[in-house]
C-alpha positions as CSV (number, residue, x, y, z in Angstrom):
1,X,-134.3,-99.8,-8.9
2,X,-134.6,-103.6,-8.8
3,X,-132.6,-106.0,-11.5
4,X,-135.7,-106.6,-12.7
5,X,-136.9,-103.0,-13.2
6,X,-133.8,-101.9,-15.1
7,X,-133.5,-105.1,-17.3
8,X,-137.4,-103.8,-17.9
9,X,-136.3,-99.9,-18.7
10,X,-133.0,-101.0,-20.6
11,X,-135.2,-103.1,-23.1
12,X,-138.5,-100.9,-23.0
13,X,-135.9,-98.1,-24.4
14,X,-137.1,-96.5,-27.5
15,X,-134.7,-98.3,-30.6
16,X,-132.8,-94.6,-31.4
17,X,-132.4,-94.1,-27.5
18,X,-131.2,-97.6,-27.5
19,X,-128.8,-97.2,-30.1
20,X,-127.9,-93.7,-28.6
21,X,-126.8,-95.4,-25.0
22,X,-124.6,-98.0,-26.8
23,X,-123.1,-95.5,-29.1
24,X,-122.4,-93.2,-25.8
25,X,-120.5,-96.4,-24.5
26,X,-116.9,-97.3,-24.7
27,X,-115.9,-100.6,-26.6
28,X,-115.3,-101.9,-23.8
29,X,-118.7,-101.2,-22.0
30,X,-120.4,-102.7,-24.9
31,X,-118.4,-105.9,-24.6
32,X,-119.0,-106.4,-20.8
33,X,-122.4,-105.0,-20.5
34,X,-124.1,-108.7,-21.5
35,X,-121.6,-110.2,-18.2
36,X,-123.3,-106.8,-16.4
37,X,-125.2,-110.1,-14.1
38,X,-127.4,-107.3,-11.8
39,X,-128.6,-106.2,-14.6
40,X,-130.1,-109.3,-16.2
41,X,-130.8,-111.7,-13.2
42,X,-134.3,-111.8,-11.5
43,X,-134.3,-111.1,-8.1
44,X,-134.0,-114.7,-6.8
45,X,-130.9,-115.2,-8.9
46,X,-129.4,-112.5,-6.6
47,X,-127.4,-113.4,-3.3
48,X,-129.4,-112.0,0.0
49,X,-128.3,-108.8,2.0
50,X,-126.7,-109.7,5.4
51,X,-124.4,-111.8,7.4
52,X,-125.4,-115.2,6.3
53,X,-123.5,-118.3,6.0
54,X,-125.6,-120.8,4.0
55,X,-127.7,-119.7,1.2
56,X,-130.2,-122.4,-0.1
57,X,-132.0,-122.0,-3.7
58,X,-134.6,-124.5,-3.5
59,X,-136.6,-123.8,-6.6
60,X,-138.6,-125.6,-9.8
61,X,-136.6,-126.3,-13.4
62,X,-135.6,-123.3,-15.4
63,X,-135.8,-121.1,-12.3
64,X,-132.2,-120.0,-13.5
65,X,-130.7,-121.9,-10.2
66,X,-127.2,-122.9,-12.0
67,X,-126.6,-119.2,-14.1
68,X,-127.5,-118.2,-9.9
69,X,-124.2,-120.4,-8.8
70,X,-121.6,-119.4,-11.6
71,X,-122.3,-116.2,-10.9
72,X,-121.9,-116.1,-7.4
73,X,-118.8,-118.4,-7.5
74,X,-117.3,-115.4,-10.3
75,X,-118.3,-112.5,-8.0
76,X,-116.4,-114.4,-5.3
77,X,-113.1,-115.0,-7.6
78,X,-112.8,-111.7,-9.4
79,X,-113.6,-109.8,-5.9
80,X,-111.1,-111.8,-3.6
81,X,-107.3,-113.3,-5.1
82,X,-107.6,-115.4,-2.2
83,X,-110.6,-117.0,-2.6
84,X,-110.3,-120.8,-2.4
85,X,-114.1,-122.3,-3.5
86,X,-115.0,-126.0,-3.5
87,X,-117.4,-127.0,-6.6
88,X,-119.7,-130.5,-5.4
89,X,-121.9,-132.1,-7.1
90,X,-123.1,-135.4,-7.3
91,X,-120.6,-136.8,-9.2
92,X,-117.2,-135.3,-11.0
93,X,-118.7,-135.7,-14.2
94,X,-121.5,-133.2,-13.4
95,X,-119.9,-131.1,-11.2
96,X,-117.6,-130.6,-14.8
97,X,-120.1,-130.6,-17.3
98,X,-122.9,-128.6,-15.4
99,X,-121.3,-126.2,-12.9
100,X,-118.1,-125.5,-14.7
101,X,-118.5,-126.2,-18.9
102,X,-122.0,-126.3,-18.8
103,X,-124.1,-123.5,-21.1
104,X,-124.7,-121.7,-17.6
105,X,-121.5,-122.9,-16.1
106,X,-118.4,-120.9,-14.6
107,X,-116.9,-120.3,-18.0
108,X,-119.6,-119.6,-20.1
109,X,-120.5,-116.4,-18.1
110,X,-117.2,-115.2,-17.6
111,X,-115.5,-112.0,-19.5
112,X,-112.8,-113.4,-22.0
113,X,-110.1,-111.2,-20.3
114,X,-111.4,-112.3,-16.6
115,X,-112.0,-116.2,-17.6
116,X,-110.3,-118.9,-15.3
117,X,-108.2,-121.5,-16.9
118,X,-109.6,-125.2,-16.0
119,X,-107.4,-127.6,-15.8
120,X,-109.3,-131.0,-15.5
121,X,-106.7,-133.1,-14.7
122,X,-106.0,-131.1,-11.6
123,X,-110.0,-130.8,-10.8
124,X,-109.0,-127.0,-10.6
125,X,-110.0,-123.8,-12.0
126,X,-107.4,-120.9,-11.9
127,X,-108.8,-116.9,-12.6
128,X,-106.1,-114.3,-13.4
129,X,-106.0,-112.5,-9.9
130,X,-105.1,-116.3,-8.5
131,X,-108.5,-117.1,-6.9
132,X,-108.7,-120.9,-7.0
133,X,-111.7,-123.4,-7.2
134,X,-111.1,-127.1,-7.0
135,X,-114.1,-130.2,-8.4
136,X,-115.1,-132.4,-6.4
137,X,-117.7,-135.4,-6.1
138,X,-120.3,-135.8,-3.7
139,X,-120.5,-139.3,-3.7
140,X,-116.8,-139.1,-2.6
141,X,-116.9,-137.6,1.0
142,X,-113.5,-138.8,2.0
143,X,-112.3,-136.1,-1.0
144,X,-113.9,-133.4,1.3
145,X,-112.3,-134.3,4.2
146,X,-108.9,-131.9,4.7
147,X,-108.8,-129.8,1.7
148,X,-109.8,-126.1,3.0
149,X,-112.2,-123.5,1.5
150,X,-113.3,-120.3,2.1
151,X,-116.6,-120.5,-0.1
152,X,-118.6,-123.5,-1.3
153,X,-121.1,-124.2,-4.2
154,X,-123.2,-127.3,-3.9
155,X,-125.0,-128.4,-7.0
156,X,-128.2,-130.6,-7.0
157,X,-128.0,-131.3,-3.2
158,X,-131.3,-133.5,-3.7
159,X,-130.0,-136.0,-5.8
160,X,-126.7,-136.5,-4.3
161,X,-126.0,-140.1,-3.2
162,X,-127.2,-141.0,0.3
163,X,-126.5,-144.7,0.3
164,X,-124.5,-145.2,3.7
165,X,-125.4,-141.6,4.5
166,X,-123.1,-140.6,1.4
167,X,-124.7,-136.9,0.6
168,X,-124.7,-136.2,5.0
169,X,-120.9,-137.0,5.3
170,X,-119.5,-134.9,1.9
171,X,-121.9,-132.2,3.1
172,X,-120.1,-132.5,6.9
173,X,-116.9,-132.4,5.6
174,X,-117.4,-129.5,3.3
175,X,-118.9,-127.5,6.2
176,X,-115.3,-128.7,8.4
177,X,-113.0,-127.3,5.6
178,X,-114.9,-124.0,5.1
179,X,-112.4,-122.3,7.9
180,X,-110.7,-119.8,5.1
181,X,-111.2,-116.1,4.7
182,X,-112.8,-114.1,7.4
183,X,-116.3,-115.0,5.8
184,X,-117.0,-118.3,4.5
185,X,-119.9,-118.9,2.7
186,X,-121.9,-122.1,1.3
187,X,-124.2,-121.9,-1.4
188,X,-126.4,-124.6,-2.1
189,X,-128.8,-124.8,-5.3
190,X,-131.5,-128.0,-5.6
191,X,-134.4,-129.0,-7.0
192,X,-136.8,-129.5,-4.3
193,X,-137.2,-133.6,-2.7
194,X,-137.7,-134.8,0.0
195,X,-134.6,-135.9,1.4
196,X,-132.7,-136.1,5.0
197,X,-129.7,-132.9,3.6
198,X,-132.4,-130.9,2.4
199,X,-134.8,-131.1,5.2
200,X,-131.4,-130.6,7.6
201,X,-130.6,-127.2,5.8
202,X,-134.4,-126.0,5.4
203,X,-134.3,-126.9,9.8
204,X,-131.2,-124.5,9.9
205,X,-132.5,-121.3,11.2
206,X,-129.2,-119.6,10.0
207,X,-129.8,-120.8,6.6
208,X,-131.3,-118.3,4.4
209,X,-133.5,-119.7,2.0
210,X,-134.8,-118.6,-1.9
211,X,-137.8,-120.2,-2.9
212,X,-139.2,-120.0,-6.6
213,X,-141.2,-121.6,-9.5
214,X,-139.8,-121.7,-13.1
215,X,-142.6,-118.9,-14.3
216,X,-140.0,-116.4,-12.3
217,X,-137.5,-117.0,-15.6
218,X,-140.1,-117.5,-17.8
219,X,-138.4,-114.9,-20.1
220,X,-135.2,-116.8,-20.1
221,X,-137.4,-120.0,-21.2
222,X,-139.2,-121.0,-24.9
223,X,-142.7,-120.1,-24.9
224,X,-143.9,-123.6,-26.7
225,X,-142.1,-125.1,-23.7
226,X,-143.3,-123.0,-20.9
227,X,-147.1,-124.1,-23.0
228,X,-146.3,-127.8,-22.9
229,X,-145.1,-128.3,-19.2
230,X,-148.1,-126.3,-17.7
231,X,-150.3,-128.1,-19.8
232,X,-148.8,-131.6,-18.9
233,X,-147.8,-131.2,-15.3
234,X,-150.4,-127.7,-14.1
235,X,-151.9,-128.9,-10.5
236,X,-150.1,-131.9,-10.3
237,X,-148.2,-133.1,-7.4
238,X,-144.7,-133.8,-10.1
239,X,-145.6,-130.3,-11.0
240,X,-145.8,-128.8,-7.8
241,X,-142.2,-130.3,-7.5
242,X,-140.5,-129.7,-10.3
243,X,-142.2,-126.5,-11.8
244,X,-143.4,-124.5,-8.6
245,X,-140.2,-125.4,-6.6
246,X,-142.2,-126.9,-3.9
247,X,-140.5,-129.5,-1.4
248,X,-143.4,-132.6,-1.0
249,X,-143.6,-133.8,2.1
250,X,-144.1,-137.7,3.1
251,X,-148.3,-138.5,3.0
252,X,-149.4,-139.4,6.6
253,X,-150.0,-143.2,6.6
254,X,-148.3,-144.3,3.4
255,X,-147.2,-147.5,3.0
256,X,-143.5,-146.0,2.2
257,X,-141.8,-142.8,3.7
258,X,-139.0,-140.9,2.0
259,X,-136.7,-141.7,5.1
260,X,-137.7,-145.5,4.4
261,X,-136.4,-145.5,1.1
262,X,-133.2,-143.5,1.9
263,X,-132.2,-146.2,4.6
264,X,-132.4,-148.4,2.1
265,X,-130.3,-146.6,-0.7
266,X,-126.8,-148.2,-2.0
267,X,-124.0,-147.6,-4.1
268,X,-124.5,-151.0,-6.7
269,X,-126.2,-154.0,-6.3
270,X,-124.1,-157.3,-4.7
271,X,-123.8,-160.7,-7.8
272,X,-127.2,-161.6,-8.2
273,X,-128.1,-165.1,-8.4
274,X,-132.0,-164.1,-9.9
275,X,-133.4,-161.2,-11.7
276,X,-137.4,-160.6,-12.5
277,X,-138.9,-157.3,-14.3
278,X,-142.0,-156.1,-13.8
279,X,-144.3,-155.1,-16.2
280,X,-147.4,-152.9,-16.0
281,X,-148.9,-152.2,-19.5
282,X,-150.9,-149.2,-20.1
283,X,-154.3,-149.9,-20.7
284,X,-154.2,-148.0,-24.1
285,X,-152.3,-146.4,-26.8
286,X,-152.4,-143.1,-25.7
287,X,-152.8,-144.0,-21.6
288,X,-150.4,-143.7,-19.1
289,X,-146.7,-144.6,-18.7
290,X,-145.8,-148.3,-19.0
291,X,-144.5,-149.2,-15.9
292,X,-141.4,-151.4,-15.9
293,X,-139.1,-152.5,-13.5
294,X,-136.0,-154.5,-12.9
295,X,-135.3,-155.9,-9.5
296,X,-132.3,-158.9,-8.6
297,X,-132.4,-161.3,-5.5
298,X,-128.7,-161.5,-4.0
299,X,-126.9,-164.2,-2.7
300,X,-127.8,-162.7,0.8
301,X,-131.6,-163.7,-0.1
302,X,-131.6,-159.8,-0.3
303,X,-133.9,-158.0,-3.3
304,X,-132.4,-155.2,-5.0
305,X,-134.1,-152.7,-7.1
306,X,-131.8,-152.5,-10.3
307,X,-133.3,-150.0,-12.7
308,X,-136.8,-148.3,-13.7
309,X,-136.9,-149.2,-17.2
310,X,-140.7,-147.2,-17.6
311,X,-141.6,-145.7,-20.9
312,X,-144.0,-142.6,-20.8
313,X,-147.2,-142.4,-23.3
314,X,-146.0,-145.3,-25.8
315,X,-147.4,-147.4,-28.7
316,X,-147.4,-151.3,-27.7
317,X,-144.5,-151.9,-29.7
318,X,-142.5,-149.5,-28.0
319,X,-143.0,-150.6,-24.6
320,X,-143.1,-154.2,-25.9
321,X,-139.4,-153.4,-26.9
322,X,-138.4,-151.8,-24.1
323,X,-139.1,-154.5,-21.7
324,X,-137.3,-157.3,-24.0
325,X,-134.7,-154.8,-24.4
326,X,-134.9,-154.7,-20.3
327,X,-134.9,-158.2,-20.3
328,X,-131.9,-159.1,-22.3
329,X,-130.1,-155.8,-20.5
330,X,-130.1,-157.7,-17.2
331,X,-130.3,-161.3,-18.5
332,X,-134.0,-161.8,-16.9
333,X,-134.9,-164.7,-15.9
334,X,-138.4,-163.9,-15.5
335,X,-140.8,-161.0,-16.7
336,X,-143.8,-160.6,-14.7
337,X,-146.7,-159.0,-16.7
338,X,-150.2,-157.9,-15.3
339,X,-152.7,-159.1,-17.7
340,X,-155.9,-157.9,-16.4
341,X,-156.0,-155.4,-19.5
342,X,-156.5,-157.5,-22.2
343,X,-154.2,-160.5,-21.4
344,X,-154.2,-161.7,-24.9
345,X,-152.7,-158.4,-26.4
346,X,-150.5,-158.2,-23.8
347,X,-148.8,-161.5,-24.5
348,X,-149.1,-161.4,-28.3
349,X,-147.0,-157.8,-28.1
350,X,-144.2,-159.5,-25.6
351,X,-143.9,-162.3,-27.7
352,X,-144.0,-159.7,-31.1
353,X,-140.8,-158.4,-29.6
354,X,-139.1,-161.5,-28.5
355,X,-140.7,-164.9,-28.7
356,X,-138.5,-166.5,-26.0
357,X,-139.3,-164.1,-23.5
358,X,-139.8,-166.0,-20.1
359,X,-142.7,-164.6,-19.4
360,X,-145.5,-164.3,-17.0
361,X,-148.8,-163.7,-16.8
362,X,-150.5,-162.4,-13.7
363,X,-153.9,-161.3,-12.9
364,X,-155.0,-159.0,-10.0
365,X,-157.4,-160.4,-7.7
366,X,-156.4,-156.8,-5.3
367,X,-155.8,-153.3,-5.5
368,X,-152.4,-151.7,-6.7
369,X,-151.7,-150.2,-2.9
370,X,-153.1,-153.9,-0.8
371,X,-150.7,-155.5,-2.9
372,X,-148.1,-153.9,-2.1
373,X,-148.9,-153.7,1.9
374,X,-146.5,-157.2,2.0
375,X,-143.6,-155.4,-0.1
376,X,-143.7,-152.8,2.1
377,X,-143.4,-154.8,4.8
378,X,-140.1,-156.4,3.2
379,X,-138.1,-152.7,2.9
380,X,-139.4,-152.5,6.9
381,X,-137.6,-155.6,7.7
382,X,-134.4,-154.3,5.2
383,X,-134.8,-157.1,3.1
384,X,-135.0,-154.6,0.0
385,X,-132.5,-152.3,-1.4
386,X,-132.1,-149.5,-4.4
387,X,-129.2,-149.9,-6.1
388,X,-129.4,-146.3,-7.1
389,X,-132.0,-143.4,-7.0
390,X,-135.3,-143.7,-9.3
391,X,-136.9,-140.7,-8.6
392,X,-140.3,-141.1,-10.5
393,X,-140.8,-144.5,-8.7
394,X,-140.2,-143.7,-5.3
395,X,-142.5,-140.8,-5.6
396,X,-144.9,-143.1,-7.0
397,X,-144.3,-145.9,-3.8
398,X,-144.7,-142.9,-1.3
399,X,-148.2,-142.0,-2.9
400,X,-149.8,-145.9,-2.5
401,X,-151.7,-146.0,1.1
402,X,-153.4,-149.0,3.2
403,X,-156.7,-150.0,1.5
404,X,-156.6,-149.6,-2.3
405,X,-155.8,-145.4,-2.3
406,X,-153.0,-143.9,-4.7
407,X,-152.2,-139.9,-3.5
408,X,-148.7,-140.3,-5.5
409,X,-147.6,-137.3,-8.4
410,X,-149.1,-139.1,-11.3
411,X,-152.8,-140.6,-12.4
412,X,-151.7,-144.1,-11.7
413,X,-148.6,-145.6,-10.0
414,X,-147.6,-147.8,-13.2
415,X,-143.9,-147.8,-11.8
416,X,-144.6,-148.6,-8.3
417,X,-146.7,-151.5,-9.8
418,X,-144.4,-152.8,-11.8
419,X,-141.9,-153.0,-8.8
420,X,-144.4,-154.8,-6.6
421,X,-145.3,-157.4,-9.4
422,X,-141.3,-158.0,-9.9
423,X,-140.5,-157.7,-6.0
424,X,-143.9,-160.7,-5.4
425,X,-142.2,-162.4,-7.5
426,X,-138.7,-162.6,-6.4
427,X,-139.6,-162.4,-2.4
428,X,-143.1,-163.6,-2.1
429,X,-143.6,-166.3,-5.1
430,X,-144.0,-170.1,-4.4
431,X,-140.0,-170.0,-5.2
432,X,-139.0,-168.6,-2.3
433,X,-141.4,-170.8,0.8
434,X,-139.6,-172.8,2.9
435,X,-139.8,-176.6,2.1
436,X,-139.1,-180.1,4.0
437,X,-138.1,-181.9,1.4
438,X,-138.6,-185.8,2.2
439,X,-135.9,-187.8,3.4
């Protein structure tokens, strides 16, 4: 009988044969029969059968992939007093709040009696039989380096921090210090994108890997929010991600590639000597997102991509605040606005919102993807950097192709827009050609 099956038959049970089984119980079976995890997980919540060394859940939000970890990481502690685990995640603050304090987290689905004691200034978690697990952040690899484990559980391997090959080393050095026990194990659980540690552990033949969509918990999940995120995001490539657990690969031909972006990832921007944000308004009310971006030039005549700023579905006012909010944020001193869409409007609603902005009009006299063919060209010759990770608008630059086409997640690439108005405008604006200045 599969979990699934007797969750099924314990809560298809008539209510007097119910009550019978629970009266039939000890006290103590009815206290520990909700941490009973076999009997409530769905089957890709469960570890796999055989000798394996990595185990990879690479599945949509909601799936359950975090109760999946703490569970794991409990079997491990309560089963072996020698169990030393590592916890990483992409930073210390989420590795706490998400894999050890979090509603699915270590302690929340531990027995009172069998719960460890965390003590955060040590980065350690303690259970009674003396199994050990220490905290510690991805975006730290040095941390990794040394400290041995015999069992590992990587959080959120997707959105760890590559710049300088961050995410690769901590992932390295966890893999050196799992030499305890006579069976250590890694267990990674992500979010599907397409980055270079993901694609390295889905090339591992050893790895064994659980694949699943966020329908598979679906009775774990709110029924008006099931409703409104198949409505919103149902065939969509976003959806595809984020929903059916399904890794996108990089479009053949686009002007940007996932490995092109990563190259170009770093921790921070450098002092900025200019900063420009982009602005793609929506072309209505109820349209899409409002694309806006902020992007710095450093002293190293070297762009930086500072923060996606974008506001989904709003009324003019709200995006009209956002971007002065933007604007005073990074102490702009220029906002780029396309004005092809009623340029009037679009000025009168900046200026509503702060009637000093330095702004900008610009019109199109191009498509969204030929305009950006010469920004693209700048992250080729590494003259453009992301001081950070913006999911939404890289997967929005990796969906613009040569000639005019958009095959990105959403209906239009309103981010990726935005960066290209704010990135002309730093790199490619009158500002920055070469002068001879007379004598």
């Amino acid at each position: 009988m599969t979990s699934e099956s007797r969750r099924e038959w314990l809560e298809n049970l008539p209510v007097a044969d119910l009550r019978r089984a629970l009266w039939n119980m000890s006290p103590r079976q009815r206290r520990s029969i909700r941490h009973h995890w076999h009997l409530w997980a769905h089957e890709g919540q469960l570890p796999p059968p055989g000798a394996w060394h990595c185990w990879l859940i690479m599945a949509g939000r909601g799936f359950g992939k975090t109760r999946a970890g703490a569970e794991w990481v409990r079997a491990v502690a309560e089963r072996d007093p020698a169990a030393r685990i590592a916890l990483v995640g992409a930073s210390l603050g989420e590795v706490r709040s998400v894999q050890v304090e979090g509603e699915s987290g270590i302690l929340a689905v531990s027995p009172w009696r069998r719960r460890p004691k965390f003590e955060p200034s040590r980065r350690l978690l303690v259970w009674p039989n003396g199994a050990e697990a220490r905290l510690y952040s991805a975006g730290e690899p040095e941390s990794l380096r040394g400290p041995q484990h015999s069992h590992a559980w990587c959080d959120e391997i997707a959105k760890w921090d590559n710049s300088g090959g961050r995410a690769g080393s901590a992932w390295d050095n966890m893999q050196f210090g799992l030499r305890l026990g006579a069976w250590p194990r890694v267990m990674a659980t992500t979010t599907p994108r397409a980055v270079p540690l993901l694609r390295r552990i889905l090339d591992d033949r050893h790895a064994v890997v659980t694949r699943g969509a966020t329908g598979a918990n679906s009775r774990n999940l709110p029924p008006a929010f099931m409703r409104a995120v198949r409505r919103q995001f149902a065939g969509t490539k976003l959806g595809r991600q984020e929903l059916d657990g399904e890794l996108i690969e990089d479009i053949e031909g686009a002007l940007w590639s996932r490995a092109l972006i990563e190259r170009t990832r770093e921790n921070g921007s450098p002092p900025l000597t200019r900063v420009v944000i982009g602005v793609d308004p929506p072309a209505s009310a109820d349209g899409d997102a409002c694309g806006i971006v902020a992007v710095g030039l450093g002293e190293d005549r070297v762009a930086h991509v500072l923060a996606d700023l974008s506001v989904e579905r709003p009324s003019p006012e709200t995006w009209a605040r956002a971007v002065a909010d933007g604007a005073a944020q990074w102490q702009a001193d220029r906002v780029v606005a396309e004005a092809n869409q009623g340029g009037a409007m679009v000025e009168s609603v900046l200026r509503a919102a702060d009637a000093v902005l330095p702004l900008r009009l610009v019109h199109a006299s191009r498509g969204k993807a030929a305009r950006a063919e010469p920004v693209a060209a700048l992250y080729e010759a590494g003259r453009v950097r992301h001081a950070g990770t913006f999911p939404a608008l890289e997967d929005q630059l990796c969906g613009l192709m040569p000639g005019g086409e958009y095959r990105g997640p959403t209906r239009s690439p309103d981010r990726a827009d935005a960066a290209v108005w704010a990135l002309t405008e730093l790199m490619l604006g009158r500002a920055n050609v070469p002068r001879i200045r007379p004598a």
